[in-house]
C-alpha positions in Angstrom: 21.1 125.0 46.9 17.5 124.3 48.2 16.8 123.3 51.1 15.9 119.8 52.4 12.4 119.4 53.2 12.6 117.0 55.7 14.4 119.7 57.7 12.2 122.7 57.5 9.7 123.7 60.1 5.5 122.2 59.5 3.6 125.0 58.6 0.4 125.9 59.8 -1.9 128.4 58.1 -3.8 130.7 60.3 -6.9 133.3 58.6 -6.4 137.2 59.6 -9.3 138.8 61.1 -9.8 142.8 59.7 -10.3 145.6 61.5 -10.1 149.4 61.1 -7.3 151.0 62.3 -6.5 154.8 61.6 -9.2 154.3 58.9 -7.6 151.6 56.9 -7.9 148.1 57.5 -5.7 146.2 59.5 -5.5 142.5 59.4 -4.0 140.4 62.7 -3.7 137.4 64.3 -3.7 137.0 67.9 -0.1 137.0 69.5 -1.1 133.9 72.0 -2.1 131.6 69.3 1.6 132.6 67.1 3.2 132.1 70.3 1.7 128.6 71.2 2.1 127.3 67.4 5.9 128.5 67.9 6.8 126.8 71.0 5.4 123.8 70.6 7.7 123.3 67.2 5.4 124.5 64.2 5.8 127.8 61.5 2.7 129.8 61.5 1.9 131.2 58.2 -1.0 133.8 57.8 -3.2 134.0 55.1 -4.3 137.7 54.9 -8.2 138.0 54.3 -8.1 140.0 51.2 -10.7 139.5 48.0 -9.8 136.6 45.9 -7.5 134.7 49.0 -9.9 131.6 48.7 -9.0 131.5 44.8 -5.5 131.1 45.6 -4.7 128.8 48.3 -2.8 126.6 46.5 -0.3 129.0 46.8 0.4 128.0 50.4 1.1 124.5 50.0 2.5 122.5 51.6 -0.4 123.1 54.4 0.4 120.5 57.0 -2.1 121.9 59.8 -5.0 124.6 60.0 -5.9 127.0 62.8 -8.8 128.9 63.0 -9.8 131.0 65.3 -11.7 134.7 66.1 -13.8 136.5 63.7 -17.2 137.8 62.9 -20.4 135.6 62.6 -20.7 133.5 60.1 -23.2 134.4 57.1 -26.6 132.7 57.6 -26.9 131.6 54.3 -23.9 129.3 54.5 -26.1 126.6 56.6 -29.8 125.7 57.8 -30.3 129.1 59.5 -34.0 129.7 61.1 -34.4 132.8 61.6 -38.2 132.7 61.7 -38.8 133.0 65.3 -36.6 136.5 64.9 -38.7 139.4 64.9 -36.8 142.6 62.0 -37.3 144.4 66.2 -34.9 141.2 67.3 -32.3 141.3 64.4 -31.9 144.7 64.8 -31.5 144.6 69.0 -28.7 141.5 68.2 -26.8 143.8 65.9 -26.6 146.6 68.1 -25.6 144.5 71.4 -23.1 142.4 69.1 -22.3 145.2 66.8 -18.7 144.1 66.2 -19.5 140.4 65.7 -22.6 140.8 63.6 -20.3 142.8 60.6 -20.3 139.4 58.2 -17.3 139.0 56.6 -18.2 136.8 53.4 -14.7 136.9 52.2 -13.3 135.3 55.4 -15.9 133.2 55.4 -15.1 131.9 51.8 -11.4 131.3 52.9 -12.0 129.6 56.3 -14.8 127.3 54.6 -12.5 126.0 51.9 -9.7 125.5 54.1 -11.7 123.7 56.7 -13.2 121.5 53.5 -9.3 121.1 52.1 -8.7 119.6 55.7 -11.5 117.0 55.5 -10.8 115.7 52.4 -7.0 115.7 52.9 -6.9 114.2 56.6 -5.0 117.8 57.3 -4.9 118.2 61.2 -7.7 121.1 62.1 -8.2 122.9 65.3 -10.9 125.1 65.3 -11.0 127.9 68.3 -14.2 129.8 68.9 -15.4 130.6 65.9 -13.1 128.0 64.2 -15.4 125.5 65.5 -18.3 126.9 64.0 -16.7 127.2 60.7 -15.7 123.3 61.1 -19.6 122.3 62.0 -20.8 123.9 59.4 -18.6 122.7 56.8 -19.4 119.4 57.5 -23.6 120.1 57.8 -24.1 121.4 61.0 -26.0 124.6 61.8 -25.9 127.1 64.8 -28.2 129.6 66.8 -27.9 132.5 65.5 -28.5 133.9 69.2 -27.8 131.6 72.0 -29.6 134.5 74.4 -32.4 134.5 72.6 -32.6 131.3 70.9 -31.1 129.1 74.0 -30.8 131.0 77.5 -34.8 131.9 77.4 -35.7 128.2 77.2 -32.6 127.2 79.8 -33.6 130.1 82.0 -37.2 128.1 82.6 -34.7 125.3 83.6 -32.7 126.5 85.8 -29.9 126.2 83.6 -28.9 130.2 82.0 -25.4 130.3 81.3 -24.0 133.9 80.8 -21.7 133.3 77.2 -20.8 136.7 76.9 -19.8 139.1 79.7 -18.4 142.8 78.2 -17.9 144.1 81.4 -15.4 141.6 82.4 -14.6 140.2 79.0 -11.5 138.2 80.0 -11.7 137.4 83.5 -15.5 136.2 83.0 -15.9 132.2 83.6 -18.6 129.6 83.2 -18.9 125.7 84.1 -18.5 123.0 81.0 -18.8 119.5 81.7 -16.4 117.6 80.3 -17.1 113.6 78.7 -15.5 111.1 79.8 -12.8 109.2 77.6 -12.8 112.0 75.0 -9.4 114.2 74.6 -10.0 117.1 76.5 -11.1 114.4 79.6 -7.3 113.8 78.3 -5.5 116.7 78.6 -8.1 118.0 82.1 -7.5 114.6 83.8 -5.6 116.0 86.8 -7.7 119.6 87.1 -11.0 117.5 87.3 -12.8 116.1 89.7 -14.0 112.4 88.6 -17.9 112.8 89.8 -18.3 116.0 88.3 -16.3 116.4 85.8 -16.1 120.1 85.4 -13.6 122.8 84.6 -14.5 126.7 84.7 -14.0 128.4 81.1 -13.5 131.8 79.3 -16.6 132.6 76.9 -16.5 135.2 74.2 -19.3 134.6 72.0 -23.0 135.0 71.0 -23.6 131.9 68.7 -22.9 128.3 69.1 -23.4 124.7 67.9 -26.6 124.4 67.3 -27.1 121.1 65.4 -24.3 119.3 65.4 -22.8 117.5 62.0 -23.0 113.8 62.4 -19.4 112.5 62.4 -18.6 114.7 65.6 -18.8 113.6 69.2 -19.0 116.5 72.2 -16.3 116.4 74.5 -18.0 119.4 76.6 -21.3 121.2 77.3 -22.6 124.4 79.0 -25.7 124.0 82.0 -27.3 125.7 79.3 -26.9 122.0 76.8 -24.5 124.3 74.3 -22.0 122.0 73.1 -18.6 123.7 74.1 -16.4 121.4 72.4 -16.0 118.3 69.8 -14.1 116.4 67.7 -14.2 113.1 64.9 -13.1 110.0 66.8 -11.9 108.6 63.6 -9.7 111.5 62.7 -8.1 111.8 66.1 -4.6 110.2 66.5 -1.8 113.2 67.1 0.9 110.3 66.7 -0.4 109.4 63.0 -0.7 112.9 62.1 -4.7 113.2 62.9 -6.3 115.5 64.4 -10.2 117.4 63.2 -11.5 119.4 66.4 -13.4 122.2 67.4 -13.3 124.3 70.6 -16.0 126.9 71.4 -14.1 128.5 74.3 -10.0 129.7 74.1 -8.2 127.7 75.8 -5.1 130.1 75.2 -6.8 133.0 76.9 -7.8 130.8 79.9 -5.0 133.1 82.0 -4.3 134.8 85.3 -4.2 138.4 84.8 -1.4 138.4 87.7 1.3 136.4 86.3 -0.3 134.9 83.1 0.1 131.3 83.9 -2.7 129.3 82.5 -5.6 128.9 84.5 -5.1 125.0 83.9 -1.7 122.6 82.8 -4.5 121.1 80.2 -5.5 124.7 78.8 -2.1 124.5 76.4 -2.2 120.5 75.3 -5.1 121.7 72.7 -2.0 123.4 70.5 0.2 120.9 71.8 -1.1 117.6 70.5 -2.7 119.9 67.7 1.1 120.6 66.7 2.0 116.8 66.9 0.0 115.9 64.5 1.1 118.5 62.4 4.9 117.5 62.6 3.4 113.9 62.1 1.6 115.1 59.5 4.4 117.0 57.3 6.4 113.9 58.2 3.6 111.2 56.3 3.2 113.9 53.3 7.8 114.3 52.6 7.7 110.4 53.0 5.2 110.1 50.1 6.3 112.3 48.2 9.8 110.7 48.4 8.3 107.3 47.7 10.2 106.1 44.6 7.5 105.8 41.8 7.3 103.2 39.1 9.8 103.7 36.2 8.3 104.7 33.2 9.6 103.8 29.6 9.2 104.6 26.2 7.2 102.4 23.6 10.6 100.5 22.3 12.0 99.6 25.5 8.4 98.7 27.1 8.3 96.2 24.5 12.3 95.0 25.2 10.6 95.1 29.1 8.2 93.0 28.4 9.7 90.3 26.6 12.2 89.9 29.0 9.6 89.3 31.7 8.3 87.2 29.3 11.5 84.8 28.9 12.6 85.1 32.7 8.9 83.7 33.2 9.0 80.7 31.0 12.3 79.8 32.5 10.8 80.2 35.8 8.4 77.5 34.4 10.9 75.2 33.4 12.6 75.1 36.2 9.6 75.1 38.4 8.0 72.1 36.4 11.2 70.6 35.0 9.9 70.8 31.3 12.5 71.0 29.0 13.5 73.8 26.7 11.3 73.3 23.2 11.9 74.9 19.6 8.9 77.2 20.5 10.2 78.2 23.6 14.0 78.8 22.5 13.5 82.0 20.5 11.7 83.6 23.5 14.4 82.8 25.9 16.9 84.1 24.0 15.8 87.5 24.9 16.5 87.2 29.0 20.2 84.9 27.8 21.2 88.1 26.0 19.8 90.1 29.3 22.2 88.1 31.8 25.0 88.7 29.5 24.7 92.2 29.7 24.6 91.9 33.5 27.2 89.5 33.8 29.6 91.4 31.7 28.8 94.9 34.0 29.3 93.0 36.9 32.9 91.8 35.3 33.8 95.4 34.6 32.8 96.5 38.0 34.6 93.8 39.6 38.1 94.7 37.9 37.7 98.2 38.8 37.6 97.0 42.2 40.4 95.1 41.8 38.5 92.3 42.8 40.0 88.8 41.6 38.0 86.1 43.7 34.8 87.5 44.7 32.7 85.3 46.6 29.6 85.9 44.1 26.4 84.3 43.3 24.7 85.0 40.4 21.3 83.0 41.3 18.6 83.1 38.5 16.2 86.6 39.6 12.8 86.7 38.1 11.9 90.0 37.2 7.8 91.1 37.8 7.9 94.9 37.0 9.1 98.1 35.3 11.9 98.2 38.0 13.5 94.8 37.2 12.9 94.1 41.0 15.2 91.2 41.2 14.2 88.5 43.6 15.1 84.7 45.0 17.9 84.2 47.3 17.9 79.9 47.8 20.6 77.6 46.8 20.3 76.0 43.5 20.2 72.7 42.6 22.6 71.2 39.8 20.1 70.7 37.4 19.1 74.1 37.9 22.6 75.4 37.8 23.0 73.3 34.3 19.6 75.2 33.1 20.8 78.5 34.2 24.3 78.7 32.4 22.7 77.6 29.3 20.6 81.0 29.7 24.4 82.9 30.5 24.3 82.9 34.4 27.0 81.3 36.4 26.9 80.2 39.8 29.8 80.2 41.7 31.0 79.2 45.5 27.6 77.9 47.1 29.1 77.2 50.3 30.1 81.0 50.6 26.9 82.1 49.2 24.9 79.9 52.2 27.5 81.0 55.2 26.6 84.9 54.1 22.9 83.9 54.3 23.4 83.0 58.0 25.5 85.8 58.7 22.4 88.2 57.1 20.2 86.1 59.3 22.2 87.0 62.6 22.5 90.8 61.1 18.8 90.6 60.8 18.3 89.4 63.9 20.7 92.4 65.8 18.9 95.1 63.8 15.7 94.3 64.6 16.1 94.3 68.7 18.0 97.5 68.2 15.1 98.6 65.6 12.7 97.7 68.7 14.1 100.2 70.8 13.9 103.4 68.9 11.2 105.2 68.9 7.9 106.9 66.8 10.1 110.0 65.8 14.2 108.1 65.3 11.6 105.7 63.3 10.0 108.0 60.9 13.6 109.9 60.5 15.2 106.4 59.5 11.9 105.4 57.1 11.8 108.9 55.4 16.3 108.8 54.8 15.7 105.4 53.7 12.9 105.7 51.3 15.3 108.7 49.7 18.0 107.0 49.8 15.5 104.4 47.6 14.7 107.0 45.7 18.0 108.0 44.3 19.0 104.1 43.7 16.0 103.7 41.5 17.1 106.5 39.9 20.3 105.4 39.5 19.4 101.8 38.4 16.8 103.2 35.9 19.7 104.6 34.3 21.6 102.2 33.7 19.5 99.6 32.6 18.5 102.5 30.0 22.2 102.2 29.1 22.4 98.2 29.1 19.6 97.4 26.6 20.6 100.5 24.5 23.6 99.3 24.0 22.7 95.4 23.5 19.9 96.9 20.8 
């Protein structure tokens, strides 16, 4: 039996990085970031940076969040890289200080690019870490520096401002000052670590490149001294409640540990993966409720054309009633086709009533006008006796109004209960409810499909 979707896990797909180990290539994600995604309620799911990955990532659908994180610099030619004030004396002195950043990996490149795109144009939530963040800029037409040393600190260093972003003698113990923006989400998530005038926190740094230009639909939630943006995100894509959530974060917030006991440095270091994995479950939870949505019947050529005359008569019955017009010779052959309709309903509703042993049901049959494929049947007033008159002439038969009007009111007070009780639940008992009772809306239209297949078959 497969399982229900609405009870397995989100997934989140997270790129390896390679690396060499006993001469053969090793792909790995780090442990922190599994860990995180884990806890906070989510599946991660690796996609293993081998030739032709980017071809095939269709293959790991459903993708209801993205993660990216470490890797090597990105390849140049994949944005508006100026590397004319590099001497081949410079290139060469940044791939020797940076030698096991400046490897390119163009096939992790092509992955991380498409699923960063895929994300955009899908509302997927995206959290970029690091190098994630680049990736993110660029897909949306941002560029960076190549060399922040070379192509930032020089100038900031005349400022007063050089900011060390890369220390390999104390790799993860080094720290640097960011200044956080107001009113954006990591403001958020650093409120009580920060002090309101200045606004800063002290971060890990692990990288050689940075936002240089960044794409227009982000807004910086952090910088460096130095003016590097440290972190950003899309205002209009950021609600972890509605399952949105596009960001980018240059340093790691799930490194930002004590080498002592490894608490986190700050309580706002691990909301990044925590409202990153909201969105996710809010995400997954939007995508199984469309999915489930019950979709428009569809009918062959024969009974399309039954369909349709049906509407037809129910509509110029509608009219007659509406207008009181009476019935003409032109109009009698087209109504014939909804009488014979409400015969067939009658006479199922007569069968199903006997199996139920029911003798003296306290029934209405009010006249329904149907609008579409789905026979949506509609109206629920009192009629009036000139209507009733109308009505049986077409087949229905209205029965015990005075009933029909006390079960009104007792709806209306029904109505009334459910919604105060409705009023208390909240986001997450709501979506459950929604997504069982669009199912559960599925299966009837299913169901009632069916048998009105069955009902004009057998009139035809």
């Amino acid at each position: 039996m497969a399982p229900d979707l609405s009870m397995i896990l989100p997934r989140v797909l997270i790129v390896s990085r390679r690396t060499v180990r006993k001469n053969k290539f090793v792909d790995f994600v780090g442990e922190y970031h599994l860990d995180l995604i884990v806890s906070y309620g989510a599946v991660p799911v690796i996609v293993p940076r081998v030739s032709g990955v980017h071809l095939l990532l269709e293959s790991f659908e459903p993708i209801h969040g993205v993660l990216l994180c470490e890797g090597e610099d990105i390849d140049p030619s994949n944005y508006d890289a100026e590397t004319s004030g590099f001497s081949p004396e410079d290139l060469e002195e940044i791939k020797k200080l940076h030698a096991s950043d400046t490897a390119i990996d163009r096939e992790k490149d092509s992955i991380e690019l498409r699923l960063a795109k895929l994300c955009l144009e899908r509302n997927i939530p995206y959290l970029g870490i690091c190098r994630g963040s680049q990736v993110l800029n660029i897909a949306c037409g941002g560029s960076l520096y190549q060399d922040i040393e070379k192509e930032l600190s020089n100038k900031s260093s005349r400022e007063g401002g050089q900011v060390m972003h890369l220390n390999y003698e104390n790799y993860d113990g080094h720290r640097h000052i960011v200044k956080v923006v107001k009113d954006t989400p990591l403001h958020q998530w650093f409120r009580d670590s920060l002090d309101e005038e200045k606004m800063e926190i002290s971060v890990n740094s692990y990288h050689h490149q940075g936002v240089k230009r960044l794409a227009q639909r982000f807004v910086p939630m952090a910088f460096a001294p130095d003016g590097l943006i440290e972190g950003f995100y899309d205002p209009d894509a950021y609600h972890p409640e509605e399952g949105k959530f596009i960001m980018g974060l240059q340093f790691h917030p799930e490194r930002m540990r004590s080498e002592s006991n490894d608490e986190f440095d700050y309580p706002g270091c691990a909301l990044a993966y925590q409202e990153f994995v909201k969105a996710v479950i809010a995400h997954q939870k939007k995508l199984y409720a469309t999915e489930n949505t019950p979709k428009p019947v569809k009918l062959d050529k024969e009974l399309e054309k039954k369909r349709k005359s049906i509407v037809r008569s129910f509509s110029i019955a509608k009219d007659m009633y509406s207008t009181g017009n009476g019935r003409t010779a032109a109009k009698e052959s087209e109504l014939e086709a909804g009488a014979q309709f409400l015969e067939v309903r009658n006479r199922q509703g007569k069968n199903l009533l006997q199996r139920h042993s029911i003798s003296k049901p306290n029934l209405v049959y009010p006249f329904r006008v149907i609008y579409n494929a789905q026979f949506t049947l509609q109206a629920n007033t009192a009629l009036s006796l000139q209507q009733q008159i109308r009505l049986k002439q077409m087949g229905a038969t209205v029965r015990n109004a005075t009933s029909y009007l006390d079960q009104l009111k007792m709806n209306e007070e029904r109505d009334r209960l459910a919604r105060a009780i409705i009023g208390k639940m909240s986001i997450e008992q709501l979506s459950d409810k929604v997504a069982f009772y669009q199912k559960m809306a599925q299966l009837c239209s299913e169901a009632l499909e069916q048998k009105m297949h069955d009902a004009l078959h057998k009139d035809s």
